[in-house]
N, C-alpha and C positions, 0 to 999 in steps of 0.2 A: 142270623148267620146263613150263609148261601149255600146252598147240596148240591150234590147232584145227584141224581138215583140211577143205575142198573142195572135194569132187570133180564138175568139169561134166560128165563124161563121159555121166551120165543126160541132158543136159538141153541138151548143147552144141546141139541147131539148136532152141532157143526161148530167142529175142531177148531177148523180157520177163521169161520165170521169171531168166535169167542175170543179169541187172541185180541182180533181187528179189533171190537169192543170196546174191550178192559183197556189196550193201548189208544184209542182215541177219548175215552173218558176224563184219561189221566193226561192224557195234553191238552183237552180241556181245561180241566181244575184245575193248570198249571198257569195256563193262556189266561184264564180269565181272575184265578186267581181267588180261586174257592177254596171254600176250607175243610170240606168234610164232598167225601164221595160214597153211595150208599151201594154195595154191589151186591145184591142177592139172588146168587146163586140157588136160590131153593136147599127144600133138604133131601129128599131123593137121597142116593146112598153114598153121599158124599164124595164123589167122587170132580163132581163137577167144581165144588168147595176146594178141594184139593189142588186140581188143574190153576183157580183161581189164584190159592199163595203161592203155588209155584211160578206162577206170573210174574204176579208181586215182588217176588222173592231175588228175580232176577237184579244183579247188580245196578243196571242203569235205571230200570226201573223205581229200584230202590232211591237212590240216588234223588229221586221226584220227591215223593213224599216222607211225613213227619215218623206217625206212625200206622197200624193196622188193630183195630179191636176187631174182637167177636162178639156177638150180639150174644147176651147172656140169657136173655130170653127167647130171642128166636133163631137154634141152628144154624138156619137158611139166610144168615144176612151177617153181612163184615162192613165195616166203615173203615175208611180209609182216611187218613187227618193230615193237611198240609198245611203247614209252617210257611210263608212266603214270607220272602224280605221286601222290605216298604222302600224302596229307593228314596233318597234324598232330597233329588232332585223335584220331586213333585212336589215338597210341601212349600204351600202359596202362602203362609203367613210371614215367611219374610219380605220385610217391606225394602222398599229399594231408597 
């Protein structure tokens, strides 16, 4: 299964690269059509966590992906899980 991983820890105190981020992650995973995106946020006082689902959270955003776990073991990390539909057109075993 293909990832991607996240990590804000470079970036966690600028407001605007984070946004930029989380939004090119996810057009990634969309583009290429990944299933799982790893965003870890750290754990710091959760605020940066916070920022993050409220991203997420956002209608169009929403919209992208399947669903959102939290890591039950580690605070500092969320996965992100997309659903993508297999167009039809591609599959080559139909013979002509």
């Amino acid at each position: 299964m293909a990832k991607l991983v996240l990590d804000l820890h470079d970036i966690f105190n600028k407001g605007d690269q984070i946004e930029k981020a989380l939004r090119d992650v996810i057009d990634e995973a969309v583009a290429k059509k990944i299933d799982l995106v790893e965003i870890i946020p750290g754990k710091g006082s959760g605020q940066l966590k916070k920022k993050v689902l409220r991203f997420l959270d956002q209608k169009e955003i929403k919209a992208l992906y399947h669903r959102v776990d939290k890591d039950s073991k580690n605070f500092g990390r969320l996965f992100v899980h997309f659903q993508h539909k297999h167009s039809q057109h591609k599959d080559k075993r139909k013979k002509r």
